[in-house]
C-alpha positions in Angstrom: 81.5 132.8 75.0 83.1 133.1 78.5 87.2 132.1 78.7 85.3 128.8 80.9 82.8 128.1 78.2 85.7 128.9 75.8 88.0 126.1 77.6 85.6 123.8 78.1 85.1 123.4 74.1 88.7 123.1 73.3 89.2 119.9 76.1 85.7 118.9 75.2 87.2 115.4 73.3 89.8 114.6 76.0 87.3 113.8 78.7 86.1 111.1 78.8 81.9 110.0 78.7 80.1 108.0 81.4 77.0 106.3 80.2 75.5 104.3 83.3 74.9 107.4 85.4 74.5 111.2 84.0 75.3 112.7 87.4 78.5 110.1 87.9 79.4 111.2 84.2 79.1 115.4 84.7 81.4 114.8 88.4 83.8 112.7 85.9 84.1 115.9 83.1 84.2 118.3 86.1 87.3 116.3 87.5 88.9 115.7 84.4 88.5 119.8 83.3 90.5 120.0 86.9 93.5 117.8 86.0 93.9 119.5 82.6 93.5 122.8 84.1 96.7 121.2 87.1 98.8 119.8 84.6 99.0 123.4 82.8 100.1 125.1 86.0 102.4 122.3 87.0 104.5 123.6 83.9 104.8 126.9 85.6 108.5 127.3 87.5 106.6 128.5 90.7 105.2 125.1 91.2 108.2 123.2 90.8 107.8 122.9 95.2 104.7 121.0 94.8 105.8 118.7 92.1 104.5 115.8 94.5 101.0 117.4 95.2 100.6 117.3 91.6 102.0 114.0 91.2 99.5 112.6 94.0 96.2 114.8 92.6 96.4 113.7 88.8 96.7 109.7 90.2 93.6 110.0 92.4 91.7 112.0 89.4 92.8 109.1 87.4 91.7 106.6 89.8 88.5 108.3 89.9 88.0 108.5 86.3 89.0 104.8 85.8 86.6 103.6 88.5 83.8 105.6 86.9 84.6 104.1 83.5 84.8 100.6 84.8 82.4 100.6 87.7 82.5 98.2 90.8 81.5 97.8 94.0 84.9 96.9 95.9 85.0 95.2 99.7 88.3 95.4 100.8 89.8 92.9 103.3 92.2 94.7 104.8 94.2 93.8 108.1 98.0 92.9 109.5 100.0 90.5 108.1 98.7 86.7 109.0 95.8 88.5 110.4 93.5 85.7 108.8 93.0 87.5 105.8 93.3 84.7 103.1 91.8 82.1 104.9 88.9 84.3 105.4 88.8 84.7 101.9 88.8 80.9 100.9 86.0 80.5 103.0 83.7 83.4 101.7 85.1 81.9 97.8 84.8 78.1 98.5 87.7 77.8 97.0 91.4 77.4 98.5 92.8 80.3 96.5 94.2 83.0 98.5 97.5 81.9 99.5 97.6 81.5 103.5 101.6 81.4 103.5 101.5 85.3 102.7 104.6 87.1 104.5 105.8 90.5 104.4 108.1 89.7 101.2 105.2 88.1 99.0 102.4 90.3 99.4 100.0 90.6 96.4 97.2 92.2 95.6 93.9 90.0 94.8 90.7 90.7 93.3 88.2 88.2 92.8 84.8 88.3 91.0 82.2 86.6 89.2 82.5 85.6 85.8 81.0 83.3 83.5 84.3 81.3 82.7 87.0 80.9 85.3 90.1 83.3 84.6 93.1 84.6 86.0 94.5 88.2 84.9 98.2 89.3 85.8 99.2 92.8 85.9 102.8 94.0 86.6 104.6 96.9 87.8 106.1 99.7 85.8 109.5 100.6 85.9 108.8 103.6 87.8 107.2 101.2 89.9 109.6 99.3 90.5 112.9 101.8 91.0 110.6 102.6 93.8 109.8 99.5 95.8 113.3 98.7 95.4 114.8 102.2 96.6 112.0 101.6 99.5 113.4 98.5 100.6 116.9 99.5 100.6 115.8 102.4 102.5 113.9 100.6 105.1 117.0 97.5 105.4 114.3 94.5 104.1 117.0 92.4 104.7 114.8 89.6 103.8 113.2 90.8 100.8 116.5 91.4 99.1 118.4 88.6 100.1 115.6 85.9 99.0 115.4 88.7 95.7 119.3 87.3 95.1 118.7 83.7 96.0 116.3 83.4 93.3 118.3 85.6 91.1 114.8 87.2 89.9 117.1 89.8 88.4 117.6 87.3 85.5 113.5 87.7 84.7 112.9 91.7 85.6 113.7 93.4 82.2 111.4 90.6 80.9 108.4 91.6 83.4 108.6 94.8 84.5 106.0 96.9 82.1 104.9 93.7 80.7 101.7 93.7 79.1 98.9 91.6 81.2 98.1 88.2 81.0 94.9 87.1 80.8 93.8 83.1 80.7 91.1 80.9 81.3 90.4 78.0 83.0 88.4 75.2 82.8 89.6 73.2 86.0 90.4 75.1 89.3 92.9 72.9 90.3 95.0 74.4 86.8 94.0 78.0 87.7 95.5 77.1 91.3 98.5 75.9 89.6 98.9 79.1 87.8 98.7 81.2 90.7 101.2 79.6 92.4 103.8 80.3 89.6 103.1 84.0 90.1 102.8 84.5 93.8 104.8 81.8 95.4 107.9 83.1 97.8 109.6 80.6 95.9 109.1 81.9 92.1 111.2 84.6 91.0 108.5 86.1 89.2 106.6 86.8 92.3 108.4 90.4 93.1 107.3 91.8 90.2 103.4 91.1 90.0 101.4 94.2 91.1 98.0 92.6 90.9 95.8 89.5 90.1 92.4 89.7 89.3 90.5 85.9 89.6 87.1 84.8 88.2 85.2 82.4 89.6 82.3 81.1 87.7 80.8 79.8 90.8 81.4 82.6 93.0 77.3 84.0 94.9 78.4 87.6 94.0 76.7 89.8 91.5 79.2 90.9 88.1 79.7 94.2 89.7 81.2 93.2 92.9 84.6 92.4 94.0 86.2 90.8 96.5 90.0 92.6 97.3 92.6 90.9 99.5 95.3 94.0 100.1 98.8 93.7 101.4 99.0 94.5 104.8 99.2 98.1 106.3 102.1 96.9 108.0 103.9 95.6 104.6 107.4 95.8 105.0 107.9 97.7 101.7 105.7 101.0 102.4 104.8 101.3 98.6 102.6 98.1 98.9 101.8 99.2 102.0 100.1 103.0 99.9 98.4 100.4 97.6 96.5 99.0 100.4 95.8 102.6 101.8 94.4 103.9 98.8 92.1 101.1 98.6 90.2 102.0 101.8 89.7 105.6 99.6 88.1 103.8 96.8 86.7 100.4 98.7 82.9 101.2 99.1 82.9 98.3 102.1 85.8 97.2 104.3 86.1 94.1 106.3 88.7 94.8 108.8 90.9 91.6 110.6 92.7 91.7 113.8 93.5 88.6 115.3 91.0 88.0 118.1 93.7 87.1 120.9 95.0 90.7 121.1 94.4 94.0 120.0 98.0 95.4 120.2 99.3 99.3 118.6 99.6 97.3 115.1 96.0 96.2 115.2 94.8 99.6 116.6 96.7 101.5 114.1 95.0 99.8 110.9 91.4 99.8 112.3 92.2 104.2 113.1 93.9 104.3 109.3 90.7 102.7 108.1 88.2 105.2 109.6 90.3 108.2 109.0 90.4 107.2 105.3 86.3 106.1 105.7 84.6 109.1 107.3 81.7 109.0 105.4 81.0 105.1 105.4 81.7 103.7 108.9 78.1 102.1 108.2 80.1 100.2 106.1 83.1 98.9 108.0 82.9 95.8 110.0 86.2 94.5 112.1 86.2 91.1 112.6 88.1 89.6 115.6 89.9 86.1 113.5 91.3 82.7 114.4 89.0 82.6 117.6 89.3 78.8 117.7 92.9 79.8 119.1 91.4 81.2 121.9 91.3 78.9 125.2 87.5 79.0 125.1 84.3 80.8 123.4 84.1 82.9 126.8 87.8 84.0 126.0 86.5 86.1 123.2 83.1 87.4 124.7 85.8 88.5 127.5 88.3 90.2 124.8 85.1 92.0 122.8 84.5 93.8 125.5 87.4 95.5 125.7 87.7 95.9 122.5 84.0 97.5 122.6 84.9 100.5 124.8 87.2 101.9 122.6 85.2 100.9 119.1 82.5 102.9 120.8 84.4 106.1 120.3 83.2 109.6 118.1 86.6 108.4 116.2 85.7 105.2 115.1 81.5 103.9 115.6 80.5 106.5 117.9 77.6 104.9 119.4 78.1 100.7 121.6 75.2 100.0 119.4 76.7 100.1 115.8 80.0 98.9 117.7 78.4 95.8 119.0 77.0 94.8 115.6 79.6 95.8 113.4 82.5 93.5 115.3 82.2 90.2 115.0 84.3 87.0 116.3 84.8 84.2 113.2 86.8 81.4 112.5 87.7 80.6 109.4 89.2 77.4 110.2 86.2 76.2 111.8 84.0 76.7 109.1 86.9 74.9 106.5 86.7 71.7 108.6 83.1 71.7 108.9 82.6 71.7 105.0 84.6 68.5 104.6 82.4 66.8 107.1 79.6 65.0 105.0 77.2 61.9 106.2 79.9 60.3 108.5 81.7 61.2 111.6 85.1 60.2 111.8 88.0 59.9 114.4 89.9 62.9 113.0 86.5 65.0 113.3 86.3 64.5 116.7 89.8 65.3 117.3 89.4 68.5 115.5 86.2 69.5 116.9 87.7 68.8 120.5 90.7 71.1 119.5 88.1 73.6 118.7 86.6 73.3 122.4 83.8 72.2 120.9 84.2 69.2 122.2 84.9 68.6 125.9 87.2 65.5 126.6 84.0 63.3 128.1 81.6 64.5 125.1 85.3 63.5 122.5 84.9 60.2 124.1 81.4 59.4 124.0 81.3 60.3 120.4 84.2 58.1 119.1 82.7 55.5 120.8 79.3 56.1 119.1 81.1 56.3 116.3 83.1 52.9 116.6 79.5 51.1 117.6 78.2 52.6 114.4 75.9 54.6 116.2 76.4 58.1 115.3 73.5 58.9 113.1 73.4 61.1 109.8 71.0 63.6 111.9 73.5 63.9 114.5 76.6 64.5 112.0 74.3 67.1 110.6 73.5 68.4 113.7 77.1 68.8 114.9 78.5 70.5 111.4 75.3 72.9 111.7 77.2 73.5 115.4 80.5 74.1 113.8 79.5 76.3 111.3 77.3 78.3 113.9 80.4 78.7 115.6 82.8 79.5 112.6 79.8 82.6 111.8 81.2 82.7 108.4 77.5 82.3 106.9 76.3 85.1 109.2 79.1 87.1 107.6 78.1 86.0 104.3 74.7 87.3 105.4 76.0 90.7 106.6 78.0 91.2 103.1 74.5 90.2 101.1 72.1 92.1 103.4 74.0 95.1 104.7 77.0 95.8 102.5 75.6 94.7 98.8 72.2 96.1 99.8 70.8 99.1 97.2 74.7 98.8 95.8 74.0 100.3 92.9 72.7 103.3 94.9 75.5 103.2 97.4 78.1 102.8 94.5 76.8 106.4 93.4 76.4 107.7 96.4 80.2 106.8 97.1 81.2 108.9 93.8 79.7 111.9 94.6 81.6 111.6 98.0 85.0 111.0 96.6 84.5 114.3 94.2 83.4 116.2 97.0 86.9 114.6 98.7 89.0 115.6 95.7 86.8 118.9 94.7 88.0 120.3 98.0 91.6 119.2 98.1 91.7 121.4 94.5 89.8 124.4 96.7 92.3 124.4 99.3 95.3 124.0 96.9 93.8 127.1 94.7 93.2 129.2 98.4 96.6 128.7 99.2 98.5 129.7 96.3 95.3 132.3 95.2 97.2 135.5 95.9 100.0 134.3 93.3 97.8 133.2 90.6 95.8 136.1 91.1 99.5 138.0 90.4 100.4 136.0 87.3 96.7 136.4 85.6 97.6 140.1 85.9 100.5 139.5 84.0 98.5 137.4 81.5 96.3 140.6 81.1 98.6 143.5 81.0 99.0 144.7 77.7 102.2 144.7 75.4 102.8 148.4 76.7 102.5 147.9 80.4 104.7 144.5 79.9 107.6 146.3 78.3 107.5 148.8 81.1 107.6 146.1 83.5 110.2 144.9 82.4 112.3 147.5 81.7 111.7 148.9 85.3 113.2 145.6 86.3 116.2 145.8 84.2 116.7 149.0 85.7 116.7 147.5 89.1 119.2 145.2 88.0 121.2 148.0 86.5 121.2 149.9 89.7 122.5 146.6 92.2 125.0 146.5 89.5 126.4 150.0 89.9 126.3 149.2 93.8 128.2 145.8 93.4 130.8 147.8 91.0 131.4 150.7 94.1 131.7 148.3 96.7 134.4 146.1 94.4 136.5 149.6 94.0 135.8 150.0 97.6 137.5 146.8 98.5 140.4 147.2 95.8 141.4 150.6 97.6 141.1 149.1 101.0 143.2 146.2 99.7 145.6 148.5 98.3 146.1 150.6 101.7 146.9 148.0 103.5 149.1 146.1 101.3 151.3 149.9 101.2 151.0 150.3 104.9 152.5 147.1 105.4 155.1 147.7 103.0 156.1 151.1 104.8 156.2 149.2 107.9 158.2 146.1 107.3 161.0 149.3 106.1 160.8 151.1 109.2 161.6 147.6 111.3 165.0 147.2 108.7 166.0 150.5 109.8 165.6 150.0 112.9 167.6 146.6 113.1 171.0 148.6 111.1 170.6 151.6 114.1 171.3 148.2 116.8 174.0 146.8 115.0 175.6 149.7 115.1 175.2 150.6 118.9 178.7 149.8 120.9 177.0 147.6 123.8 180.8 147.9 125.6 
């Protein structure tokens, strides 16, 4: 048996088994031999240095292993904060629960899935955790964050909370669920600081089981550690929907869509930026105007190299559009108008025909379904919808594997460049490891003999200084006598 095959039997029941996919499940034992095989040389003193490489490797081997366990295909929604996020993802839900009042100070991680009975799961952070965000924000003067953290004197609940085991409930009304998410994640609850994730089911929610929806703090989170969650979910997300807000695309904006393909080499296919909140925009023409801007730089090697996966993958939506079209149903009313004239939808003469139509009784049930098929055109949410089912969830399963292999590839080569680097000293210390009790004792004695030696130099230079110390000390001594004589001899001199 060879030391590998050797090693590989005595950590054989600490890895753990993947049954949905053999090749998924030999990359998972491979990864997992890896971290046993790091943890033992993080014990060595020589490593102490690169305590945080360690520390950083074993989480992503972790991550990996967990995600292989508990497989799912993740689209992250990732973007700046009150980028249009949450409102996006009330629309793609149907349901208004993804707060829209997120600021810097609230942010939360949110999954959100099918699942045969509505639920709500609440995870916390560790301790660790914790002692981090909380040196981070001192750090960083989140003068905010810690003065609303006294108001609410959410001291009073965080030994309670902090490593807290999950919650898990279910629901039979949404309206309850909503209810319960708002006790965890409202800026106004003290428990809010110390929730690290939610996970919601929805039991109504056009997604297959294996897919999940993820709303991520912002990259621009005011306390950086939320800000690392967010980046480490474009490494494991398998699709990303990107929003900037489609009035500007300022160094904020730009700097989360180049984070995003520097993390997502391998799956630009899968990234789509969509420009938000368009119905801000002056008009429709506004935003044709602004895309093409933004189009000469998202045609770039860095980002979708070519204006023809560029021009597909970024997209102009409005959320808000599509929410006001939903509540339109047989009947037009005053308010509809109004809205759909805010939306420029509605020019002032065509806002004024219409309520008059609709004060004569005259506006038809074709025409009310003509007009919120308009809105809803105009909102492209349902041609998103279509991209995420056609292009992003299509052959997921496949894709799902394919984006395992990719990510031990990814971590396989950060171990290969950490063992290159430091090969030349581990080559030295499995020498030691093989020298034989004969050669160690001579090593070792030869070394004590070195010491013996800078010993008997240390000694010579301390008599060295001693006699040197000694000289002067006498010289001065002789001196300061010679000056008394001489001041006796001038008292004794007759100056008359």
């Amino acid at each position: 048996m060879t030391a590998l095959e050797k090693f590989i039997a005595e950590n054989q029941e600490k890895l753990v088994k993947i049954h949905w996919n053999d090749i998924v499940n030999n990359y998972s034992e491979n990864i997992g031999l890896s971290k046993i095989l790091l943890n033992d040389l993080g014990k060595d003193e020589y490593f102490n240095p690169l305590k945080d490489f360690f520390k950083s490797i074993n989480k992503n081997i972790d991550n990996y292993i967990e995600n292989t366990v508990n497989p799912s295909y993740q689209i992250a929604i990732v973007g700046a904060i009150k980028a249009g996020k949450s409102t996006l993802i009330n629309a793609l839900i149907g349901h208004d629960l993804a707060s829209t009042n997120v600021t810097p100070e609230t942010a939360t991680l949110t999954k959100f899935k099918y699942s045969k009975n509505n639920f709500l799961k609440v995870k916390f952070y560790t301790v660790d955790e914790w002692n981090e965000i909380w040196e981070n924000a001192q750090e960083k003067k989140a003068d905010i964050f810690l003065e609303e953290y006294s108001h609410l004197k959410a001291e009073e609940v965080k030994d309670y909370l902090l490593g807290k085991k999950e919650i898990y409930q279910e629901f039979s009304s949404i309206d309850e669920m909503k209810e319960e998410i708002v006790k965890w994640t409202s800026s106004q609850k003290k428990e809010h600081y110390f929730v690290k994730e939610l996970e919601i089911g929805l039991n109504d929610l056009k997604l297959p089981e294996q897919i999940c929806l993820v709303d991520t703090p912002g990259l621009n989170d005011i306390i950086d550690y939320r800000s690392k969650i967010t980046r480490d979910y474009i490494d494991s997300a398998n699709a990303i929907l990107i929003c900037v807000n489609a009035k500007t695309l300022r160094n904020e904006e730009m700097l989360t869509i180049a984070r995003v393909f520097s993390k997502a080499k391998y799956k630009k296919d899968k990234i789509y930026i969509l420009g938000t909140q368009i119905d801000t925009m002056n008009s429709f023409e506004n935003w044709l105007t602004q895309r093409e801007e933004w189009l000469k730089i998202l045609r770039r090697e860095e980002y979708f190299e070519t204006m023809l996966k560029a021009k597909t993958h970024l997209l102009g939506i409005s959320s808000y559009a599509y929410s006001k079209a939903i509540t339109i149903k047989t009947e037009l009313t005053e308010d509809d108008i109004w809205d759909l004239n805010e939306l420029k939808l509605m020019n002032r003469e065509e806002a004024r025909k219409s309520r008059k139509l609709v004060e004569d009784g005259l506006y038809t049930k074709e025409m009310v379904c003509e007009l919120k098929e308009r809105i809803i055109n105009y909102s492209r949410i349902e041609h998103l919808r279509d991209i995420i089912q056609v292009e992003l969830l299509k052959d997921f399963n496949d894709s799902l594997v394919k984006d395992f292999v990719e990510k031990y590839k990814i971590l396989k080569s950060e171990i290969n460049l950490f063992g290159k680097k430091h090969k030349g000293i581990l080559e030295d210390k499995k020498k030691e490891l093989e020298m034989t009790s004969e050669e160690l004792t001579k090593k070792i004695e030869a070394e004590r003999e070195r010491v013996r030696e800078i010993e008997k130099i240390n000694d010579t230079l301390e008599e060295k200084i001693r006699e040197t110390t000694e000289s002067f000390n006498l010289d001065f001594s002789k001196l300061e006598k010679s000056f008394k004589e001489l001041e006796e001899k001038i008292k004794e001199i007759n100056i008359d």
